[in-house]
C-alpha positions as CSV (number, residue, x, y, z in Angstrom):
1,X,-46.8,29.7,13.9
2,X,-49.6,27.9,15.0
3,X,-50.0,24.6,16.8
4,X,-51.3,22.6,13.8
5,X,-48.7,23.9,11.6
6,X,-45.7,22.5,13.9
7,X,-47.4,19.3,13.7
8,X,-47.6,19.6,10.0
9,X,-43.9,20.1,10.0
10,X,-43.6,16.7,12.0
11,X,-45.5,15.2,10.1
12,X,-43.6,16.4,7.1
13,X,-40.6,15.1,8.6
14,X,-41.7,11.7,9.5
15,X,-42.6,11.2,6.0
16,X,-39.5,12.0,5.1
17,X,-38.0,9.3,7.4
18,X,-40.4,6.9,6.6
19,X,-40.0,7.6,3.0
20,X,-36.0,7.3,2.9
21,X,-36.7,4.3,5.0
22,X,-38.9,2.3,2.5
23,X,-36.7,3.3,-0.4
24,X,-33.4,1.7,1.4
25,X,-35.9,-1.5,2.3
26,X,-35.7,-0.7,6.1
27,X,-39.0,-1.6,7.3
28,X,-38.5,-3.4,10.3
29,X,-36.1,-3.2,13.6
30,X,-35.3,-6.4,14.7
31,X,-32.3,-8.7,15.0
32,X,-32.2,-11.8,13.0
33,X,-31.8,-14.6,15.6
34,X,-33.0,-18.1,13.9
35,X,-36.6,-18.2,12.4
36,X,-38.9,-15.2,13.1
37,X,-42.2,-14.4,11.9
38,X,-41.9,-11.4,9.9
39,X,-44.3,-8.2,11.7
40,X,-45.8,-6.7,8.9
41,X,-47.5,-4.4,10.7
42,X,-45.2,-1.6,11.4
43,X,-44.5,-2.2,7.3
44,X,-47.9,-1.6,6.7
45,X,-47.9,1.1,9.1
46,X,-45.6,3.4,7.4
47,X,-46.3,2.7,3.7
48,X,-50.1,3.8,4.9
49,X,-48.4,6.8,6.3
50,X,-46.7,7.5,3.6
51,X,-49.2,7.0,0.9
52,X,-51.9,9.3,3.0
53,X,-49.0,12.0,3.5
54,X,-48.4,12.3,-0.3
55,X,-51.8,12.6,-1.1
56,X,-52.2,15.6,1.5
57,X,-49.1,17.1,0.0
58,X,-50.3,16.9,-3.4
59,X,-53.3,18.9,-2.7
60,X,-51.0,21.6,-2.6
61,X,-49.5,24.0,-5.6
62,X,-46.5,22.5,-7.4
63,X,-44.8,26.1,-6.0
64,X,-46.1,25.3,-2.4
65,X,-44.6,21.7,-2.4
66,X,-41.5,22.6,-3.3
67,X,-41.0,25.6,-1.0
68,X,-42.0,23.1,2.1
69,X,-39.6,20.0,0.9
70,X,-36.4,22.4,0.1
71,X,-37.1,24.3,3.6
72,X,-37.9,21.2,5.6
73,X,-36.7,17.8,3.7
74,X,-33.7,19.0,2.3
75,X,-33.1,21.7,5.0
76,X,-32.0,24.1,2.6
77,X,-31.7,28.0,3.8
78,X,-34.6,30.3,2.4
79,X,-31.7,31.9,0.1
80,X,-30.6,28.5,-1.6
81,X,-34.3,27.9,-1.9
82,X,-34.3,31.7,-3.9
83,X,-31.6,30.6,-5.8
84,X,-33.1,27.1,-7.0
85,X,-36.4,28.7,-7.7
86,X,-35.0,31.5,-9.2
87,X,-37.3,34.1,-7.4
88,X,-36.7,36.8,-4.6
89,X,-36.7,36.2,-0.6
90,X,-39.1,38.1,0.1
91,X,-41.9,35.8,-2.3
92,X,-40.4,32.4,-0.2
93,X,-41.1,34.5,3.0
94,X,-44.8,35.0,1.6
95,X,-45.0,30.8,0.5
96,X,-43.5,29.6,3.2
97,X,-46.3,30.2,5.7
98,X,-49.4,29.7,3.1
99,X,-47.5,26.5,2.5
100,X,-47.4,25.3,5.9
101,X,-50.9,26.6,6.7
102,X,-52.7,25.4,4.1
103,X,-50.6,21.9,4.5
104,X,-51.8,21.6,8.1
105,X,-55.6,22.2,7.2
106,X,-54.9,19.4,4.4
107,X,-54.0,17.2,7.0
108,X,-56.4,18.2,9.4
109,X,-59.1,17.3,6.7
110,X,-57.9,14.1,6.5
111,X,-57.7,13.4,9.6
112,X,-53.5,12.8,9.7
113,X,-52.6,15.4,12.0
C-alpha cells in the first residue's frame, strides 16, 4: 500500500467522523459558561471537509464506494462485505486496492490529501 493511499484511508475516516458529527449537531467543543460568541470556523471547517470529500468519493464507481465504506466506515470483514454484495472474495480482494488507489489520486487531484 502506498503512502497516498494510507492517507486516503485517513481521510476516509475523518469524514466519517466529521460526518457522524454534523448529523448529531456536534460542531463545536466547548463548555457553555455564560455568553460566548459562537466559532464558526471549525463548523465551517468540517462541513467544507466533508462536502469536498464526498465529491472525491463520488468520482468513484457505485461498486468502488461501497467496497471502501463497508471495509473502512462500517469496518466490516472482506467476507461480510462478499456476503452484502453478493459476489466472491477474491473480486473484493481485486476492488479493494483499485478502490483505494484510484480514491487517493481523486484526492490528490483535488488537492485534499
Amino acid at each position: 500500500m502506498t503512502s497516498n493511499e494510507v492517507l486516503a484511508i485517513t481521510r476516509l475516516r475523518q469524514w466519517s467522523v466529521d460526518r457522524l458529527a454534523l448529523r448529531a449537531s456536534r460542531t463545536t467543543e466547548y463548555r457553555r459558561t455564560g455568553w460566548q460568541a459562537r466559532n464558526t470556523r471549525s463548523f465551517d471547517a468540517r462541513l467544507v471537509r466533508v462536502i469536498d470529500f464526498d465529491r472525491a468519493l463520488g468520482q468513484l464507481s457505485e461498486e468502488e464506494q461501497t467496497v471502501l465504506l463497508l471495509v473502512y466506515r462500517e469496518r466490516q470483514p472482506q467476507e461480510e462485505v462478499c456476503k452484502i454484495l453478493h459476489c466472491s472474495v477474491r473480486k473484493v480482494s481485486y476492488i479493494l486496492p483499485r478502490a483505494r488507489k484510484r480514491l487517493a489520486e481523486t484526492l490528490d487531484k483535488m488537492d485534499i490529501l
